[in-house]
C-alpha positions in Angstrom: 144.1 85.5 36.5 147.5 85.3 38.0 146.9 83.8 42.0 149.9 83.6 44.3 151.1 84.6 47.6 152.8 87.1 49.5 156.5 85.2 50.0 157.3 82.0 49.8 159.4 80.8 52.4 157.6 78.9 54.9 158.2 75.6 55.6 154.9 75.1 57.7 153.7 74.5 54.5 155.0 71.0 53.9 152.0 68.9 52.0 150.4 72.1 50.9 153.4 73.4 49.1 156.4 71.7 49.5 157.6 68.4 49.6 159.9 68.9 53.0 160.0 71.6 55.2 163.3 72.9 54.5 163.2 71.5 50.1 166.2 72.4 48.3 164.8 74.9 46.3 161.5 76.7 48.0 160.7 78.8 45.0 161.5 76.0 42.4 159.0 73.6 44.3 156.5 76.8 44.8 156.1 77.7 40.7 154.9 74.0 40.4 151.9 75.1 42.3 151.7 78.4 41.7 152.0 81.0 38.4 153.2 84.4 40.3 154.2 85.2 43.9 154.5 88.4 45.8 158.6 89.5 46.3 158.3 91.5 49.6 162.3 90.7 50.3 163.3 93.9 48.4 160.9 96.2 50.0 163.0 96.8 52.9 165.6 98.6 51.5 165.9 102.0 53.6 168.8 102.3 56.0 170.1 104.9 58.5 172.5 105.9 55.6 171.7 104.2 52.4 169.4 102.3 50.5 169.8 98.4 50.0 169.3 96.6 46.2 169.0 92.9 45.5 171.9 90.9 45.3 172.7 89.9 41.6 173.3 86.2 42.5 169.7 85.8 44.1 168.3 87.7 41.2 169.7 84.9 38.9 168.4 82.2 41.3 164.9 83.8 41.2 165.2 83.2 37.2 166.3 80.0 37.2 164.1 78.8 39.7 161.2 79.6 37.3 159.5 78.4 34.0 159.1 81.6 31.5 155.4 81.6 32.1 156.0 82.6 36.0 155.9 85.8 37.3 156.5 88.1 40.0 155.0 91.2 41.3 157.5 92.8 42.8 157.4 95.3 46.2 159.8 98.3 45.4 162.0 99.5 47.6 160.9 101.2 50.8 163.5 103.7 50.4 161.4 105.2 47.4 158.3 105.6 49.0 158.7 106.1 52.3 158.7 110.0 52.9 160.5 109.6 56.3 162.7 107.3 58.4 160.8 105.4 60.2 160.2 106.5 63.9 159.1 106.0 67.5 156.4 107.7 67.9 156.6 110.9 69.8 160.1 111.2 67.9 160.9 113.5 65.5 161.0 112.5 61.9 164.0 112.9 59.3 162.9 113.3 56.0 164.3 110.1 53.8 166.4 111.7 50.7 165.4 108.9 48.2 162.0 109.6 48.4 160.6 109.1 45.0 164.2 109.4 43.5 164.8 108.0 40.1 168.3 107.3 40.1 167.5 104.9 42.8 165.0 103.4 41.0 166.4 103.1 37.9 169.7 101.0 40.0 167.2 98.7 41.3 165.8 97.8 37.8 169.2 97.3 36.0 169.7 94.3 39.1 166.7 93.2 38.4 167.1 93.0 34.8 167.3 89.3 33.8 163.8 88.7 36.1 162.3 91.8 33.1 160.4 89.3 31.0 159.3 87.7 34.2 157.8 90.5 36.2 154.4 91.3 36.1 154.4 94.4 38.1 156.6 96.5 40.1 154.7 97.7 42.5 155.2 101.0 44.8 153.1 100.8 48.5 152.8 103.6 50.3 152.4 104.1 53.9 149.5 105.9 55.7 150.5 109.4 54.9 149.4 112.0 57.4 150.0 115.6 56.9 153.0 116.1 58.7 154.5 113.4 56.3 152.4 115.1 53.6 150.8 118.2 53.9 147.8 117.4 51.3 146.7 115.4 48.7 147.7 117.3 46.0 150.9 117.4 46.9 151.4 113.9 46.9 149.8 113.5 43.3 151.7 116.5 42.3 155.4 114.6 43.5 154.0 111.0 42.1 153.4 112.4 39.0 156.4 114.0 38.5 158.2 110.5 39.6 156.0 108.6 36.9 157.0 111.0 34.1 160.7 110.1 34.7 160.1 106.3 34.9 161.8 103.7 32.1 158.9 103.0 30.1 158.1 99.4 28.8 158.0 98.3 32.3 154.4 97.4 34.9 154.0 100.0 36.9 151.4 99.7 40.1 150.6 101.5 43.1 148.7 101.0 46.7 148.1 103.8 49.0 146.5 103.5 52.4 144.8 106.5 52.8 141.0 105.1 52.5 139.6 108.9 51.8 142.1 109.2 49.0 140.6 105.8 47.5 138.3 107.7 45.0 137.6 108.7 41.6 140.6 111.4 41.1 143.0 108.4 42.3 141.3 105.6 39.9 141.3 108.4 37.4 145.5 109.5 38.0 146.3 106.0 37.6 144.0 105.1 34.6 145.5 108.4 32.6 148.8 107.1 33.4 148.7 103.6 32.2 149.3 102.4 35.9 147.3 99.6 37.7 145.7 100.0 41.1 146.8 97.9 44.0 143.7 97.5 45.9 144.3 96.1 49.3 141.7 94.3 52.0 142.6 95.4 55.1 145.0 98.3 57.2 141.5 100.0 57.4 140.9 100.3 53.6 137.5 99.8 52.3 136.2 96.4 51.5 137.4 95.7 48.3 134.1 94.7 46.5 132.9 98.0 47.4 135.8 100.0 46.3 136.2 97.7 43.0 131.7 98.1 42.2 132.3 102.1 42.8 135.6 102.7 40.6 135.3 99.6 38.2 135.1 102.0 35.2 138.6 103.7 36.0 140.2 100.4 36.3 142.7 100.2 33.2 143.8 96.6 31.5 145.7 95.5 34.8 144.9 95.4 38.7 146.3 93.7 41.3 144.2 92.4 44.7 146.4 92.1 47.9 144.2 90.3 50.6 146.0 91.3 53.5 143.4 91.4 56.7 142.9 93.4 59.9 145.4 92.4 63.0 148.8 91.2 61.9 150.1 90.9 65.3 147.4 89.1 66.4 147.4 86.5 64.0 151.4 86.3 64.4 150.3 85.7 68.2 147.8 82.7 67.5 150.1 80.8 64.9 153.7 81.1 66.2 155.8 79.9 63.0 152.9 77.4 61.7 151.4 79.1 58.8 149.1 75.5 58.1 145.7 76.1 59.0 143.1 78.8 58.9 143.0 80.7 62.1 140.7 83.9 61.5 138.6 82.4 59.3 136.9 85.9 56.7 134.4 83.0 54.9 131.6 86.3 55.3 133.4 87.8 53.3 135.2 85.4 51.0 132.3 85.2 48.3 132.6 88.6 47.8 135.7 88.8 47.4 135.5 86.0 44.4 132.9 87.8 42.6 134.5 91.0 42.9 137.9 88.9 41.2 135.9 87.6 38.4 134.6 90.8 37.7 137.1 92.0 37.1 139.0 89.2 34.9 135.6 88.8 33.0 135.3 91.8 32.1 139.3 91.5 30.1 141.4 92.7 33.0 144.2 90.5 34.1 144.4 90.2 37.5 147.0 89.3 40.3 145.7 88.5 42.9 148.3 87.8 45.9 147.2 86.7 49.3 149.2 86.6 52.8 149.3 84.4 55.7 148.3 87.1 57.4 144.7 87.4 55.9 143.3 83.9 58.1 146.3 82.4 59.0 147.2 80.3 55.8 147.5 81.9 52.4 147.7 78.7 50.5 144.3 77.5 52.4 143.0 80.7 51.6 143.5 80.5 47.8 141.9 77.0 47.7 138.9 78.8 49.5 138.7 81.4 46.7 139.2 78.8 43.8 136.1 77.0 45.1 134.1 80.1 45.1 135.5 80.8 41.6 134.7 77.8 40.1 
């Protein structure tokens, strides 16, 4: 069981995390607490013309900063996932040409290549998909599966949609042929995760990764302001579940990430101290 969050780079969290609230090296002082973190840096990657890729230097930073034990699950660019260009709504849409494209892809890797014995999954999270993004769902297996084919193999490959209907057997059972691990998300309207992970435990292959997320991101944003110290929207109903569901899951042989964000009650390293309790 890997437990981390979703970024880092909070100084609210002086005397939970870090020494200061601006220490000289966030991520250095973070992997003394911590054995994995969510990247989400990298995620926003599509622009009006092009498609952005880490800088090398902050690659190497990222590797120094951490023992050989650490690792990352990484958010893959935006730019291959996202079917259109973001839009107003009421706008029109333009389709985005890197959707699922491999030669962007496999640029990204080659910067992210001394973090390779480091990362514990590259992860691909896609939006809500309606049909005028996608017009069914066998389309969008039909295109992801072609994408998967083409991938570098020796790599950890995992995936989140947010289409709860689509959260079924055929998805647990496209991923589990593939050698790819779910992301299973709590919250953006997605099925409690206990449920979903009871129902499909079967199809769940050697490697899953649990991103507790919660309901109303602007809202908590609202109540906290910068301060990401204290619980605000306290989910303790629901927090035993969520534990059991976990050690399931890592009982039954999986490994499992399990990242959580500020977002879920207000302060992801409060949270994980909740869940550690309830795990014993």
């Amino acid at each position: 069981l890997y437990v981390g969050t979703c970024s880092w780079k909070y100084p609210s969290w002086e005397g939970l995390v870090y020494s200061s609230p601006l220490p000289k090296d966030f991520l250095a002082e973070y992997a003394l607490k911590y054995e994995s973190v969510e990247v989400d840096q990298w995620f926003w990657s599509l622009g009006k013309q092009s498609a952005g890729l880490p800088k090398p230097q902050t690659v190497q930073e990222y590797n120094q900063a951490t023992p050989p034990s650490f690792r990352f699950t990484i958010k893959c660019p935006n730019a291959l996932t996202l079917t259109h260009h973001y839009a107003e709504k009421g706008r029109p849409l333009t389709s985005n040409p890197y959707y699922l494209d491999l030669g962007l892809f496999n640029a990204f890797v080659e910067t992210l290549r001394p973090l390779v014995p480091k990362i514990g999954l590259l992860m691909f999270q896609f939006e809500y998909l309606n049909q005028t993004k996608v017009s069914s769902r066998s389309l969008f297996l039909n295109q992801l599966d072609r994408f998967l084919q083409g991938l570098p193999g020796g790599l950890p490959y995992a995936i989140e949609i947010r289409n709860p209907s689509w959260m079924d057997g055929t998805w647990f059972s496209f991923l589990h042929d593939r050698k790819v691990s779910p992301v299973i998300l709590q919250g953006y309207w997605m099925e409690d995760i206990s449920k979903t992970i009871e129902r499909y435990e079967e199809l769940i292959g050697d490697t899953v990764c649990i991103r507790l997320h919660g309901d109303d991101r602007s809202g908590i944003e609202k109540l906290v302001g910068d301060d990401w110290s204290n619980i605000v929207m306290p989910r303790d109903p629901e927090l035993p579940r969520v534990a059991y569901s976990i050690k399931r899951l890592y009982e039954g042989g999986r490994l499992v990430y399990l990242n959580v964000n500020n977002h879920y009650e207000g302060s992801a390293p409060r949270t994980i101290d909740k869940i550690l309790t309830l795990l014993g």
